[in-house]
SERO-4910 file (N, C-alpha, C, O; in steps of 0.05 Angstrom, whole numbers):
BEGIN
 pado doro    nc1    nc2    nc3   cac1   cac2   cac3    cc1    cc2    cc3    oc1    oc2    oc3
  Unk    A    450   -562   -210    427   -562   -228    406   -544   -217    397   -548   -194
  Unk    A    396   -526   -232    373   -507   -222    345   -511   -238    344   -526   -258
  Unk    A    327   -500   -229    307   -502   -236    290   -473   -238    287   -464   -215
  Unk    A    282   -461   -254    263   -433   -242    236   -444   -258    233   -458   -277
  Unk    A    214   -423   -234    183   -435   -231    172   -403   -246    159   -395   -226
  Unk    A    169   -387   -260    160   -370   -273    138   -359   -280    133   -359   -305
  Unk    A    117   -345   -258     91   -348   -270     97   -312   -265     80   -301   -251
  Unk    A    118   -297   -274    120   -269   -267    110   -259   -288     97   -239   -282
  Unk    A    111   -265   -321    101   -261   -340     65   -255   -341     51   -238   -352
  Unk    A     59   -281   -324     32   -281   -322     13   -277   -303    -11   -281   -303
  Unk    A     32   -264   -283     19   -261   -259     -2   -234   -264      4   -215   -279
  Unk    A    -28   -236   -248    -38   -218   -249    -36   -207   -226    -37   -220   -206
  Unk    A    -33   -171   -224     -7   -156   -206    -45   -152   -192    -67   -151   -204
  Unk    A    -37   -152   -164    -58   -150   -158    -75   -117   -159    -99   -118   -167
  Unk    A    -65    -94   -153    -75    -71   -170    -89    -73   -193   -113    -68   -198
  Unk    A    -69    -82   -210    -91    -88   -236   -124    -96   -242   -141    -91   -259
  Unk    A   -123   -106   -223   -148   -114   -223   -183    -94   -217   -207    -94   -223
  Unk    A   -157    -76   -198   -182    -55   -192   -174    -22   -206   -178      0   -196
  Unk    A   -160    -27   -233   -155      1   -247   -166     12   -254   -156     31   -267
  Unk    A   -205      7   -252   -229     18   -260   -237     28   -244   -248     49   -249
  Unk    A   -235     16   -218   -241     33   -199   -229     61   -178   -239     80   -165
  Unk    A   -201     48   -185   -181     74   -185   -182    102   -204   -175    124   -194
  Unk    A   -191    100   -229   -200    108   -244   -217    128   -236   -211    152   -234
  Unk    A   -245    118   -229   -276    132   -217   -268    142   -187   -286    155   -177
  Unk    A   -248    139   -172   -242    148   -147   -220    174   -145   -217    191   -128
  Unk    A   -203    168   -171   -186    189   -179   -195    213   -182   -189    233   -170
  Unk    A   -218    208   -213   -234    234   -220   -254    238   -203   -260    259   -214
  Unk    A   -264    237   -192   -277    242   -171   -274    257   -138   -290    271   -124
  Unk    A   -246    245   -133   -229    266   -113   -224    284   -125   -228    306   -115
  Unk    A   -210    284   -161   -209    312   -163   -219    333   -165   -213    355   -154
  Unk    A   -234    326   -179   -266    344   -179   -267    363   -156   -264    388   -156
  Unk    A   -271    344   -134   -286    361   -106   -261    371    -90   -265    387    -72
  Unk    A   -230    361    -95   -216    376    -97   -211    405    -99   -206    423    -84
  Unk    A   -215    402   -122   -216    430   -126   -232    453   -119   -225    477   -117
  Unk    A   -257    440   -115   -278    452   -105   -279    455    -72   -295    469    -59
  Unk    A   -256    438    -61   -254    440    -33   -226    466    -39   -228    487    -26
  Unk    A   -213    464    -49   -187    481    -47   -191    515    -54   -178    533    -44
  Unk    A   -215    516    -78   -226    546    -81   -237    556    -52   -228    575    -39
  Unk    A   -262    532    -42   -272    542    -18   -253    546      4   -256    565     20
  Unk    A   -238    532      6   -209    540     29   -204    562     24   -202    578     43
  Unk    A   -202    568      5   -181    599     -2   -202    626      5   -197    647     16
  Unk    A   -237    610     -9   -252    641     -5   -262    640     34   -262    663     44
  Unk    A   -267    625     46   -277    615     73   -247    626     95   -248    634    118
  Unk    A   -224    623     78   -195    625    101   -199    604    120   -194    609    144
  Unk    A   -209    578    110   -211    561    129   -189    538    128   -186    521    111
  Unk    A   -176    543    151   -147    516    149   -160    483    149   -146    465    140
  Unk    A   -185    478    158   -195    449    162   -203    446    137   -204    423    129
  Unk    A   -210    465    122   -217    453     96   -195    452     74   -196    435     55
  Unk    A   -174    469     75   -153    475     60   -129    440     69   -114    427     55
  Unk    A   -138    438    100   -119    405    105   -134    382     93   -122    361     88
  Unk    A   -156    385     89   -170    368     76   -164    365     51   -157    345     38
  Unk    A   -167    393     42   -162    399     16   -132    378     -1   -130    364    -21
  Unk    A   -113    388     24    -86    380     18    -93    347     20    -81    335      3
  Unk    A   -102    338     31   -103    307     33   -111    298     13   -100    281      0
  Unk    A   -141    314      4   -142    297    -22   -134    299    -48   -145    288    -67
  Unk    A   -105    322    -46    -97    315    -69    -76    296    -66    -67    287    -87
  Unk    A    -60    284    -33    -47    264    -33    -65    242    -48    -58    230    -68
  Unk    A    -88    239    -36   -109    219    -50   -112    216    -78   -113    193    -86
  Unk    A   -112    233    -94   -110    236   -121    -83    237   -129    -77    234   -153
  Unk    A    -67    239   -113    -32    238   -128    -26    210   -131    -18    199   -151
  Unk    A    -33    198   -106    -28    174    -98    -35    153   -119    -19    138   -131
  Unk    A    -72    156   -123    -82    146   -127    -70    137   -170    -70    116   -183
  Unk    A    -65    162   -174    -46    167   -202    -18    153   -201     -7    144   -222
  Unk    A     -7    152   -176     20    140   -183      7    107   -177     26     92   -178
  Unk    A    -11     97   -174    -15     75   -171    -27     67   -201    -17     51   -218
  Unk    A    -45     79   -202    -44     75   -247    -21     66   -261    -17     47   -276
  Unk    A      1     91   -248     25     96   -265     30     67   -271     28     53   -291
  Unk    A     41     62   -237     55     37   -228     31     13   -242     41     -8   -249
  Unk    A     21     14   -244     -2    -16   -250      6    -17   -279     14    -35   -293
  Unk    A      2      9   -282     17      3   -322     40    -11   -327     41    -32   -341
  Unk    A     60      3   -314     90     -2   -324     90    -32   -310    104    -50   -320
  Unk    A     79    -37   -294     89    -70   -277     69    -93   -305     78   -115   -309
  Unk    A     52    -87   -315     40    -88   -339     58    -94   -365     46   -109   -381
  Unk    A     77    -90   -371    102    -92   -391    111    -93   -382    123    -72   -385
  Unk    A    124   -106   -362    142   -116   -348    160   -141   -357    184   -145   -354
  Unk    A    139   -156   -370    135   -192   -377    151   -185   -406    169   -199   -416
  Unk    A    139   -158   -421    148   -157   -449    177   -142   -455    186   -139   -478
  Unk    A    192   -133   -429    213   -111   -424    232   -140   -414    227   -154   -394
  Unk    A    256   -144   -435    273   -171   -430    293   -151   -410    300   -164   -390
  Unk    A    300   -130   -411    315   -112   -395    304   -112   -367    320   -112   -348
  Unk    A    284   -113   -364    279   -105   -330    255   -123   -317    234   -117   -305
  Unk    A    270   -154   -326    256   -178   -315    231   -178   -292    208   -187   -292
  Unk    A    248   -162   -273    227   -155   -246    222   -130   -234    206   -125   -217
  Unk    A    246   -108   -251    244    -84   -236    213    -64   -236    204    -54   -215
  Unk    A    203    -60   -258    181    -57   -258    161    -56   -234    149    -37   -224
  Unk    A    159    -88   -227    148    -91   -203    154    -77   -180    141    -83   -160
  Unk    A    166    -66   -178    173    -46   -156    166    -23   -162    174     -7   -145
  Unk    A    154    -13   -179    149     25   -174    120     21   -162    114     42   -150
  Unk    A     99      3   -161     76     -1   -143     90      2   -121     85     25   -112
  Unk    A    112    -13   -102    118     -5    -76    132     16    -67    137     20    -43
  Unk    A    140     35    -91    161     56    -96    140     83    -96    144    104    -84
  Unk    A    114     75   -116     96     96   -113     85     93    -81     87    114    -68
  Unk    A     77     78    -70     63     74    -44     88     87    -25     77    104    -11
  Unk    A    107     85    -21    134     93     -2    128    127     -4    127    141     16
  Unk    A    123    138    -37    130    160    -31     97    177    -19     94    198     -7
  Unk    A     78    159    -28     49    173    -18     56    170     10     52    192     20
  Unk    A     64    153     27     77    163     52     88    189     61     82    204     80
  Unk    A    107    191     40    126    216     49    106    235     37    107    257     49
  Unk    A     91    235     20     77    265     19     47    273     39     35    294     40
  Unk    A     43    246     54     21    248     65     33    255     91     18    269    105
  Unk    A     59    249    105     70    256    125     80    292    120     82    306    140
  Unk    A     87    307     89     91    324     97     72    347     90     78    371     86
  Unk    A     46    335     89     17    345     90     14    360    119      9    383    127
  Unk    A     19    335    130     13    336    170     26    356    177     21    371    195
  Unk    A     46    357    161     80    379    188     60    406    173     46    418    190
  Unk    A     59    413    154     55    434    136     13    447    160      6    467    172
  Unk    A      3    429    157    -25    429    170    -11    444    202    -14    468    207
  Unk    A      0    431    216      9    428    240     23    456    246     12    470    263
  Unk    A     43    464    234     57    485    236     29    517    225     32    541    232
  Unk    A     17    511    215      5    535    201    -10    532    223     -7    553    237
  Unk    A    -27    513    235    -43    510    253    -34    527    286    -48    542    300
  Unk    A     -2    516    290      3    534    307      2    560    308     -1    574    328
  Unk    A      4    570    280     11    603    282    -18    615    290    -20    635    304
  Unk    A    -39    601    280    -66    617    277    -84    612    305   -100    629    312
  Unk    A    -79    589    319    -80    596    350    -75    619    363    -86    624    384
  Unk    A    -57    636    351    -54    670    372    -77    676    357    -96    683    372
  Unk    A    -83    677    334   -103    693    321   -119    688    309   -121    701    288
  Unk    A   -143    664    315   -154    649    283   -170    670    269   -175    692    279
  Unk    A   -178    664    247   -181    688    229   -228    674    226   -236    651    227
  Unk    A   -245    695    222   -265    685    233   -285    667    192   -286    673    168
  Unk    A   -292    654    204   -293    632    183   -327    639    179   -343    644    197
  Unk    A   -329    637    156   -353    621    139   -376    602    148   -382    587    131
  Unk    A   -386    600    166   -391    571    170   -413    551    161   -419    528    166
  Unk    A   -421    567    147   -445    565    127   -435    545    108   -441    521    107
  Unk    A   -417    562     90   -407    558     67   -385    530     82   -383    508     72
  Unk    A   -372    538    105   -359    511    101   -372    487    104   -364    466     92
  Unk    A   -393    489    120   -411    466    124   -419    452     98   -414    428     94
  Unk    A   -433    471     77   -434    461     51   -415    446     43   -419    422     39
  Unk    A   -389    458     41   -370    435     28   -353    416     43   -334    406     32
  Unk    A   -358    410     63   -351    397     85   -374    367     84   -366    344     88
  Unk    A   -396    373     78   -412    349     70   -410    343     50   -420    321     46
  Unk    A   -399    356     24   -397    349     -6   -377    327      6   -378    303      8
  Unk    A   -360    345     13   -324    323     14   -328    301     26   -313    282     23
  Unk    A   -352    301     43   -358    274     61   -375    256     48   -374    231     50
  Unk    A   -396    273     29   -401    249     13   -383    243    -21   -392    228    -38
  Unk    A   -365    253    -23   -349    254    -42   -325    224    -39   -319    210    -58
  Unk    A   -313    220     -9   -300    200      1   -311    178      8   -299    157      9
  Unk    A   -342    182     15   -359    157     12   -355    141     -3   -345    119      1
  Unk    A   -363    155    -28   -358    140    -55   -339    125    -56   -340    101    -55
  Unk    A   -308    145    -57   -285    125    -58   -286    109    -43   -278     86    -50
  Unk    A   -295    113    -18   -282     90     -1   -298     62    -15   -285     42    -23
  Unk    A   -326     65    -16   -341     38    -24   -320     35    -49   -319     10    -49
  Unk    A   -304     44    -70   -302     41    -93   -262     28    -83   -248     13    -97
  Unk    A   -259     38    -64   -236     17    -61   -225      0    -41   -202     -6    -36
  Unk    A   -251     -6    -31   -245    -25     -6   -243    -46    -14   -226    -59     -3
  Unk    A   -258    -60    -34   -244    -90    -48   -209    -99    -44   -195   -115    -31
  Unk    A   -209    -77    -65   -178    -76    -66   -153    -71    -50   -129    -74    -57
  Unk    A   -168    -61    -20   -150    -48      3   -132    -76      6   -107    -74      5
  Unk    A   -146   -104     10   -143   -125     18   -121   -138      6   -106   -151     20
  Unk    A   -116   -134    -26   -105   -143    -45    -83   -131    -49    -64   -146    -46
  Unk    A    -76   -102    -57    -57    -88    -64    -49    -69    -47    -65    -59    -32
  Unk    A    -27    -63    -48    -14    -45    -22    -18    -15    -41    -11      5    -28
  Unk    A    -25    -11    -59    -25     15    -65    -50     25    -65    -56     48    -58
  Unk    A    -65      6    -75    -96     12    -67   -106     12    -33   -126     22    -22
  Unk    A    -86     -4    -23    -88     -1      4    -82     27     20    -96     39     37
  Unk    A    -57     35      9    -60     64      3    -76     84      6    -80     94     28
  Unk    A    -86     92    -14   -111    116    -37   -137    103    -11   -153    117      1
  Unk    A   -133     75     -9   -161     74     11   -159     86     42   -176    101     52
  Unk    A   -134     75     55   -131     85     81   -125    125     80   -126    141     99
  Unk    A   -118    131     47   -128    164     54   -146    171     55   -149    193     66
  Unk    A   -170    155     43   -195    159     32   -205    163     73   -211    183     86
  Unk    A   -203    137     81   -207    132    104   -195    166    124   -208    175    142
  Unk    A   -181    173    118   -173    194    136   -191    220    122   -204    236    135
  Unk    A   -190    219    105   -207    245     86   -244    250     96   -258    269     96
  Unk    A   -249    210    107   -274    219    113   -276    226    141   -296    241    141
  Unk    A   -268    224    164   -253    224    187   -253    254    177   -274    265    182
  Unk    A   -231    272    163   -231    295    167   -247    309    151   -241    333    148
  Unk    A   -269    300    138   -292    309    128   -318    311    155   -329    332    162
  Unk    A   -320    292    164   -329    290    195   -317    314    210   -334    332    212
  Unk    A   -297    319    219   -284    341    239   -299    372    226   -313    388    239
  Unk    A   -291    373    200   -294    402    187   -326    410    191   -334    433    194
  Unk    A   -349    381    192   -375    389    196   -375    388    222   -394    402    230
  Unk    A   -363    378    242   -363    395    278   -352    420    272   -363    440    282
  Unk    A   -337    422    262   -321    445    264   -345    474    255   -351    493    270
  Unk    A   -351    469    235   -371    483    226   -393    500    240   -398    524    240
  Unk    A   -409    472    255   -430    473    271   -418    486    294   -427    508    300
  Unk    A   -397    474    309   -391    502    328   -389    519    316   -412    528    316
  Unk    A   -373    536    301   -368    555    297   -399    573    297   -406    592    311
  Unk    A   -416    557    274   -446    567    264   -461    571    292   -478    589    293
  Unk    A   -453    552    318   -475    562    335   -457    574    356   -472    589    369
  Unk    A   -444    574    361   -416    589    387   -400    611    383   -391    627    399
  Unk    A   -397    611    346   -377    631    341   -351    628    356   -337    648    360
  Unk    A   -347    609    362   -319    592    370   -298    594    353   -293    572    343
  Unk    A   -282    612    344   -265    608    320   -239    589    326   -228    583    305
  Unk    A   -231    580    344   -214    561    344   -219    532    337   -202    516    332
  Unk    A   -242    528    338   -249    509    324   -244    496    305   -246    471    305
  Unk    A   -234    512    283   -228    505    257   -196    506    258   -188    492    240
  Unk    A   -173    519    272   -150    502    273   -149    477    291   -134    460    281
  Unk    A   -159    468    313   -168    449    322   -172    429    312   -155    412    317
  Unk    A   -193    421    296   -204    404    279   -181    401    253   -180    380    239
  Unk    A   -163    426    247   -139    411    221   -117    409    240    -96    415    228
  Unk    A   -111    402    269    -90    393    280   -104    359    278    -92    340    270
  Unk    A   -130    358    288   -136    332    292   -134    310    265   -131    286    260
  Unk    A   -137    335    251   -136    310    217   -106    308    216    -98    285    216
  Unk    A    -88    326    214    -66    322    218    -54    297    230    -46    279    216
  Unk    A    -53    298    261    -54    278    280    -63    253    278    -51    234    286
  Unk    A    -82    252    267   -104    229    245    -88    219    223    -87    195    223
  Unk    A    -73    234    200    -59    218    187    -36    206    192    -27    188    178
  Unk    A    -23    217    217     13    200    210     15    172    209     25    158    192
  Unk    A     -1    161    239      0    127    245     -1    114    220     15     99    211
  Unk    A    -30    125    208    -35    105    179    -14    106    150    -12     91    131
  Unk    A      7    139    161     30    142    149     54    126    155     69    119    137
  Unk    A     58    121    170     81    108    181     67     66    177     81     46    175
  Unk    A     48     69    178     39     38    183     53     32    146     73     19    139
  Unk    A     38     44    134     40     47    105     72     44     93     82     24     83
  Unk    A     85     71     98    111     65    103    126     40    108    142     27     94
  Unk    A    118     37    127    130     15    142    130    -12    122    149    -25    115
  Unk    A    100    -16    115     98    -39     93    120    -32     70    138    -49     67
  Unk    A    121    -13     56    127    -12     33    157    -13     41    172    -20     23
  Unk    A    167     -6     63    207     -6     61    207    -42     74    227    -57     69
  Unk    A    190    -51     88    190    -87     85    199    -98     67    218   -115     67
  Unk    A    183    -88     45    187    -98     10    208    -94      0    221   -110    -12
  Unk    A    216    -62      7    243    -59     -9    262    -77      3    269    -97     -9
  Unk    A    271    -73     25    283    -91     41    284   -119     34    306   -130     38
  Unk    A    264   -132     23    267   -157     27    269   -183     48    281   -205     51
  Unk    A    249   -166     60    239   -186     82    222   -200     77    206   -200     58
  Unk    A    225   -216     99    202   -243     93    170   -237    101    163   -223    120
  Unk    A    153   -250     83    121   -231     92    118   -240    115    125   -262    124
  Unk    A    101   -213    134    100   -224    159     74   -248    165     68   -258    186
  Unk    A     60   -253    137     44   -279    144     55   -307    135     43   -328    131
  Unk    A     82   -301    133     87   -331    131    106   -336    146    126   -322    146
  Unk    A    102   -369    167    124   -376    178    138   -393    166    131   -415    157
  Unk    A    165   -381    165    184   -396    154    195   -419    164    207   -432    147
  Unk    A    196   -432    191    201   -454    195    181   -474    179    190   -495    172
  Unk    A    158   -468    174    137   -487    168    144   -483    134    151   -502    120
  Unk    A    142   -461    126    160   -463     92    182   -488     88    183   -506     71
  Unk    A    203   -481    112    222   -497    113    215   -530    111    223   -548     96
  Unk    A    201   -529    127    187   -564    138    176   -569    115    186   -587    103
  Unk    A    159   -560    107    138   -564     83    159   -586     61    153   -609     55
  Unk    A    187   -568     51    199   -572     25    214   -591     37    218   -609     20
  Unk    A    225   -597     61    239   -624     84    222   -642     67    233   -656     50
  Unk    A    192   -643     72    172   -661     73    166   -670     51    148   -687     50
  Unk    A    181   -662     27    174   -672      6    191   -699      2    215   -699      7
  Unk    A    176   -725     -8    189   -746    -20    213   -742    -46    210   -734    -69
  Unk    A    242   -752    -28    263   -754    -42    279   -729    -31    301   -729    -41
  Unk    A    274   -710    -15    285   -697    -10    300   -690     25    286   -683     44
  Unk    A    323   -694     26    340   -703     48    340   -677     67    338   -681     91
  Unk    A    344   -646     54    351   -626     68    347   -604     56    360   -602     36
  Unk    A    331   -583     61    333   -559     51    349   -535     67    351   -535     91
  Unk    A    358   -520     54    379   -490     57    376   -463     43    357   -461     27
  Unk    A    387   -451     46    392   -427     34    355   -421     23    348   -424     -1
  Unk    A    342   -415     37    315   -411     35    313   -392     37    322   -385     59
  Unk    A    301   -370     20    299   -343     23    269   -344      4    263   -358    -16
  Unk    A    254   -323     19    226   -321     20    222   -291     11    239   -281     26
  Unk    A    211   -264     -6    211   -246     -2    187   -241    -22    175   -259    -34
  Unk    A    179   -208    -23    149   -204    -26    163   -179    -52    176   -159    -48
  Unk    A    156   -189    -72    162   -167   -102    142   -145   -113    144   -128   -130
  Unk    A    122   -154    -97     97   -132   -105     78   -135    -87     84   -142    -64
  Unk    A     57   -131    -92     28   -139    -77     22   -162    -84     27   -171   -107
  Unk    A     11   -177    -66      4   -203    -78     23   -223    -94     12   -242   -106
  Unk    A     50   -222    -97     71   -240   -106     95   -241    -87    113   -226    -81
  Unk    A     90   -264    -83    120   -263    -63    137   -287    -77    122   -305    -86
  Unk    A    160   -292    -80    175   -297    -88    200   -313    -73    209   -302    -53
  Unk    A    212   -341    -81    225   -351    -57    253   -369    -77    253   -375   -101
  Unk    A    267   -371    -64    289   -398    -84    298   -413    -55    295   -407    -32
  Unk    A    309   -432    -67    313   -452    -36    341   -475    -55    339   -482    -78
  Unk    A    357   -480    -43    374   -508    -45    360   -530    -30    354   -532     -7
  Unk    A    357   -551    -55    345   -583    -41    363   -604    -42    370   -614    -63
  Unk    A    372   -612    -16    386   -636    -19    381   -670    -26    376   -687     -9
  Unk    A    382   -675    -52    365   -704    -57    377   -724    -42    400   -724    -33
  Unk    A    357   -744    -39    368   -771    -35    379   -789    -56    366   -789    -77
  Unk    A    400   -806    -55    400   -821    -95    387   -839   -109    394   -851   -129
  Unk    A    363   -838    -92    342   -848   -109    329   -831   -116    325   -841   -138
  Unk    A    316   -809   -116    301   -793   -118    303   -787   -150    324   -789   -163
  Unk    A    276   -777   -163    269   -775   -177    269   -736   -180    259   -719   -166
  Unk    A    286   -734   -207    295   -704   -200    264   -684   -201    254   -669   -184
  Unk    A    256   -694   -229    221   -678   -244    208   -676   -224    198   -655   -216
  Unk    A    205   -712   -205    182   -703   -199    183   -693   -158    164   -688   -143
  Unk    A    208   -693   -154    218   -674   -130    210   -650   -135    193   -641   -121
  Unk    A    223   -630   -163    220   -604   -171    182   -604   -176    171   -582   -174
  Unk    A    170   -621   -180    142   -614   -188    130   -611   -154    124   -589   -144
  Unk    A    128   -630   -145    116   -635   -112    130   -604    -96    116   -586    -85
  Unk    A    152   -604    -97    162   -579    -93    143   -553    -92    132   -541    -74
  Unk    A    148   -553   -121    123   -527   -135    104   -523   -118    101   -503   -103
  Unk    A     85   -552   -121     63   -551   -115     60   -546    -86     43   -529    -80
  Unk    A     72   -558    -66     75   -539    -33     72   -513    -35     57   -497    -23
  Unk    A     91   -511    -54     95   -476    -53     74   -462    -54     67   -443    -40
  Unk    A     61   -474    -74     33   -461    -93      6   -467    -73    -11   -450    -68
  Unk    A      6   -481    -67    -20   -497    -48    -15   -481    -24    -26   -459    -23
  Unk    A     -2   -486    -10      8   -484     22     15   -452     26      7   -440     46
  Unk    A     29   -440      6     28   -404     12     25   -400    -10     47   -398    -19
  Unk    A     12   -398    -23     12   -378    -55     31   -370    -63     30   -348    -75
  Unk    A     54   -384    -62     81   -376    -74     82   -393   -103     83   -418   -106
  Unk    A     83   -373   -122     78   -386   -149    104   -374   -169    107   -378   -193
  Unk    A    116   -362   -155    141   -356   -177    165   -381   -151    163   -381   -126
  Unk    A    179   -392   -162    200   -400   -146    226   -415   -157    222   -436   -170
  Unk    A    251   -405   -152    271   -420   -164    298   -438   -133    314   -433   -115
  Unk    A    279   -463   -154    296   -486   -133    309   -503   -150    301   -517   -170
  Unk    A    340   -499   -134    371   -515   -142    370   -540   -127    366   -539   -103
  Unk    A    373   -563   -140    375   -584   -128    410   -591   -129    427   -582   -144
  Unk    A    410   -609   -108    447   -628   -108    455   -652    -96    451   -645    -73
  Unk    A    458   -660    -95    467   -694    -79    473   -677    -51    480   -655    -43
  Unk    A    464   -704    -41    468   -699     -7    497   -691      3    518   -704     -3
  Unk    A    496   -669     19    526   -670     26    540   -647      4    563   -640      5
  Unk    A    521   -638    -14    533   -610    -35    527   -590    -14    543   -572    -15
  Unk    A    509   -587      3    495   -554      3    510   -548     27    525   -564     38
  Unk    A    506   -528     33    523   -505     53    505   -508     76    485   -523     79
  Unk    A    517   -486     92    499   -486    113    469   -476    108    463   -462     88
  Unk    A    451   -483    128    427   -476    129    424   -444    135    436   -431    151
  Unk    A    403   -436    117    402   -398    123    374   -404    119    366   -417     99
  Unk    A    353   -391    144    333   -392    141    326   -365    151    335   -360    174
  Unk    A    306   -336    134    307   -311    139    276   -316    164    257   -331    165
  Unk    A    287   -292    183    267   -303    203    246   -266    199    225   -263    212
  Unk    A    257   -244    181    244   -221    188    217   -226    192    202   -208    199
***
């Protein structure tokens, strides 16, 4: 006899919530975008052109996280693709990884070549747009730090935001030497360091989003204590086959076998149940099979 707990229809995806602000942080990188990518090209300056390149990961990113907030959005109304939906938020976030990692190689390698020879820079003019871009990421950042907390894609667009101002910072040292030393290495220097500066928060990022695919258990919940919790419910002899896993941002998702006692009352086992779930970890989607003592298999408890 099974039971499923269904609040996937109604869940609010946690992205969603900040798609206004993704919105005003989108148009707004682009903007100065572009205005950082002209000035790269007229300046021949690589610190501003790696910057440049970052924030259009920032604005790509920040777009496939729209995408994704939409389509997980009809998800509830699409009888074909019950949950799949929910995955292109962790699918867009996986790949702003891979394009922010091949930002770095691309920065890194050009950067080597121009060490035999840097080419002599602007520094005027970069200084100018080196403080636009710094106060340009300000903005975003105040405009998506709410949401860093909540959604892994906004967590995202924020931790680039975070590197953009970091290498908005470098390009105005960079500058100022150049303006008072005429130091021209300076400025591949400063786009090795932004470079260098993004991978960790690339790979950290990464790292989250192939968790998800994977289907591992969130690393803030212990599962022995999940386990105990549903033990602990009245009428219920043994729990098994417990599997715990994370379907989006903010929804994690679990099914479990409960072994009754024969007195037990089936409703209100399956209700008390729920409610652990819901109270104790915010697990609000859940499908639990109940059976007489002595049906269930061995115990499988996921320890990732």
């Amino acid at each position: 006899m099974g039971a499923g707990h269904d609040h996937g229809g109604q869940a609010l995806r946690a992205g969603e919530k900040h798609r206004s602000r993704l919105w005003w942080a989108a148009g707004l990188l682009a903007g100065f975008m572009a205005v950082e990518t002209v000035a790269a090209l007229l300046t021949g300056s690589l610190a501003l052109l790696s910057d440049a390149g970052h924030m259009f990961t920032d604005v790509l990113g920040i777009a496939m996280a729209l995408a994704a907030i939409h389509a997980a959005g009809r998800a509830g109304s699409d009888s074909r693709r019950t949950f799949g939906l929910y995955r292109l938020e962790v699918l867009a976030a996986l790949a702003n990884a891979l394009l922010l990692t091949g930002v770095a190689i691309f920065v890194l390698v050009e950067a080597a070549q121009r060490f035999t020879d840097p080419p002599d820079v602007p520094a005027g003019t970069m200084l100018v747009v080196a403080i636009g871009g710094l106060v340009a990421n300000l903005v975003a950042f105040a405009l998506l730090r709410s949401g860093a907390q909540e959604s892994l894609n906004v967590r995202g667009a924020y931790l680039e935001v975070v590197g953009d101002l970091l290498g908005s910072a470098g390009v105005i040292i960079a500058a100022v030497v150049i303006a008072v030393t005429g130091w021209s290495y300076a400025d591949p220097i400063i786009a090795v360091g932004v470079a260098v500066m993004i991978l960790p928060r690339t790979f950290a990022l990464g790292r989250s989003a192939v968790r998800i695919l994977v289907q591992a258990a969130p690393k803030h919940l212990d599962m022995t204590r999940v386990r105990d919790r549903l033990a602990a419910v009245p009428g219920v002899s043994d729990v098994h086959d417990l599997h715990v896993w994370t379907l989006t941002s903010g929804m994690e998702v679990a099914s479990a076998h409960l072994s009754l006692e024969p007195a037990a009352e089936l409703g209100a086992v399956l209700a008390t149940a729920r409610e652990v779930l819901h109270d104790d970890f915010d697990i609000d989607h859940a499908t639990l099979q109940v059976e007489p003592v002595g049906a269930g298999g061995s115990s499988c408890t996921p320890s990732w």
